[in-house]
N, C-alpha and C positions, 0 to 999 in steps of 0.2 A: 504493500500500500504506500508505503513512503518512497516520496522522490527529490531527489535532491534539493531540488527546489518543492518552497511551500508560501500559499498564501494564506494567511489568517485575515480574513474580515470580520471585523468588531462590531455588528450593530445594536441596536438598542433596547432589545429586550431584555428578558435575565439574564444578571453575565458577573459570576461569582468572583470576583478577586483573586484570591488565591489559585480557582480551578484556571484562569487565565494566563497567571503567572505562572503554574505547571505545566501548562501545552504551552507556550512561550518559550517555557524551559527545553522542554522537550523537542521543539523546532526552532532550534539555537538557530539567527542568521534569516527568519523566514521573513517576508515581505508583509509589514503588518501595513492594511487600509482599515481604517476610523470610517465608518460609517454613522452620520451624525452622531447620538450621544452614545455611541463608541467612542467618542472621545475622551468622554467624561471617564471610564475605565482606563484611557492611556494616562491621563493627567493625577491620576490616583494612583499607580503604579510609576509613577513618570516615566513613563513607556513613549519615544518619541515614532510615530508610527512615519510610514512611507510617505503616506499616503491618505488624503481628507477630503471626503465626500460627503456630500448633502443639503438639504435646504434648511436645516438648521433650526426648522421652526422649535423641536424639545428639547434643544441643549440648552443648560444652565447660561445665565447671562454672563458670569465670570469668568467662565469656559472659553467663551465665546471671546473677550475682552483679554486673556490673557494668553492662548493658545492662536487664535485664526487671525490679529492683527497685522502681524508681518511674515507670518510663516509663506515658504514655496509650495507648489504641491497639493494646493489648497483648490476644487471644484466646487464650486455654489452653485447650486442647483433653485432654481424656480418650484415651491412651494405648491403651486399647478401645476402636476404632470402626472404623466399616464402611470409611470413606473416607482414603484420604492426605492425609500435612500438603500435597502439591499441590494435590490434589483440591479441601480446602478454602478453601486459599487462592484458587485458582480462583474457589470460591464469592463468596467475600470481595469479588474482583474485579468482580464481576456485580452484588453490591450497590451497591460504593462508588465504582464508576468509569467510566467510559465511552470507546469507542473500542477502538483495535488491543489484543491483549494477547500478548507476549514472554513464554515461559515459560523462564529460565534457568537451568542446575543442575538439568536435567530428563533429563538423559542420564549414562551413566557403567559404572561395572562391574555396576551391578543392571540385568537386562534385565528382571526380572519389574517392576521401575520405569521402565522406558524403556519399555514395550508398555502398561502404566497409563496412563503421561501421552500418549504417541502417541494410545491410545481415550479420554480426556475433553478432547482437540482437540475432538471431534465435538459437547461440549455448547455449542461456540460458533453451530452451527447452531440451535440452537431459542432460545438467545441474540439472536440477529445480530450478533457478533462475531467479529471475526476473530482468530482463536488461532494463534500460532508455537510449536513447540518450538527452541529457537536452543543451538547450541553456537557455538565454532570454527570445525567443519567442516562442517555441515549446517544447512539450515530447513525446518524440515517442518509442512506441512500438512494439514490434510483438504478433500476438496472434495465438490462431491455438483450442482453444475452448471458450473462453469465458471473458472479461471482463467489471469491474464494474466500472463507475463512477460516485462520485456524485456530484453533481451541487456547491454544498459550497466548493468542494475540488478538481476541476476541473483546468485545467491548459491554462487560459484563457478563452475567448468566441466559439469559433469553435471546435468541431471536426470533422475529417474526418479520412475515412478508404479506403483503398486500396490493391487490390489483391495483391499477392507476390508471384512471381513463377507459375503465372500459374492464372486456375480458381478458385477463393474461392468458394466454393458452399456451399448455405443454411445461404447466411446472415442474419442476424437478428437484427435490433434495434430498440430496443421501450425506449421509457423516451424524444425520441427527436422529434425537427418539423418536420422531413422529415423523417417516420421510415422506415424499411425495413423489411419484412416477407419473411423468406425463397427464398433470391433474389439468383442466381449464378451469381456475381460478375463477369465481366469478366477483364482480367487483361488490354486491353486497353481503356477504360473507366474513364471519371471524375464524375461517379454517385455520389462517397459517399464522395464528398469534399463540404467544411463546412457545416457541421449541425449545431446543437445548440439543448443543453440541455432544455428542459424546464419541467421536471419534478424535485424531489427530487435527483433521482438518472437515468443515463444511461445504461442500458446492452446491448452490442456487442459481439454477437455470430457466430462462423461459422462450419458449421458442417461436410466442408472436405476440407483443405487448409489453408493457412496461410495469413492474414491481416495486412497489417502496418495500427498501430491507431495514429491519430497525433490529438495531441493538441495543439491548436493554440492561441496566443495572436499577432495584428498586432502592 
């Protein structure tokens, strides 16, 4: 999963301090973008990010007065527009960066923001990028042929998988308790919520359609 190059995007949903400063840790050297009050986590960590995106409307006024006055690097965005300060940071990421990309502060009490950033995972496909959404507790993906995990590198005890957009057909996962041979997923359905690895390694395949894969820690 890891590539030499990484980008952390920082937006503004829940975004624990500490769990940030440990994937920070952990992807020593990575390309960090502030996405709006993603900032406000650089500035409390004095984390000076790459890269500052958004329209600014929720960041703190102090923030704003002491971090975006004379800094480079800096996109302000129009408060009207079709796309989230994710979204575009996203974008941002696609221009200026290369490799895995961590979307952090992408989960939280807005679900109509958690189901946003979960559906533009998928622009990593026409990309060729690999998109995370990352909390605490979860890593979620999108797939649309095939992925691998293994049990010493897994992110938490559960996974589970879910249609997206529609029918997944031709599931498949073996390595786990509960496997799936060539199932058509349907998309209202809770078949493929918590599994559990119990081999070396998991593989999740689907052979026409798109999956969110989540890993879970409760």
């Amino acid at each position: 999963m890891k590539n030499e190059e990484v980008t952390l995007i920082l937006a503004g949903g829940n975004l624990s301090l500490p769990f940030l400063e440990n994937v920070i840790k952990e992807h020593a050297g990575a390309t960090i973008i502030a996405a709006d009050r993603g900032l406000e986590a650089c500035m409390k960590l004095q984390i000076e990010p790459n890269y500052v995106i958004g329209d600014f409307d929720s960041l703190d006024e102090q923030v704003k007065d002491a971090f975006l006055a004379d800094r480079r690097n800096v996109t302000k965005l129009n408060p009207i527009k079709d796309d989230t300060d994710s979204e575009a940071a996203l974008h941002l990421a696609f221009e200026k960066t290369k490799g895995d990309i961590f979307l952090l502060g992408g989960t939280g009490t807005r679900l109509d923001h958690v189901l946003g950033n979960i559906a533009i995972l998928g622009q990593g496909f026409v990309q060729d990028r690999h998109i995370f959404l990352l909390d605490e507790h979860n890593r979620i993906r999108l797939i649309q042929k095939e992925c691998r995990i293994k049990k010493e590198e897994q992110y938490g005890k559960y996974v589970s998988v879910v249609s997206f957009c529609g029918v997944a057909r031709g599931v498949s996962e073996s390595g786990v308790f509960y496997p799936l041979d060539h199932v058509d997923l349907q998309p209202f359905t809770s078949l493929g919520i918590s599994n559990e690895i119990v081999d070396e390694e998991a593989v999740i395949t689907v052979e026409d359609g798109t999956l969110i894969v989540i890993e879970s820690k409760d």
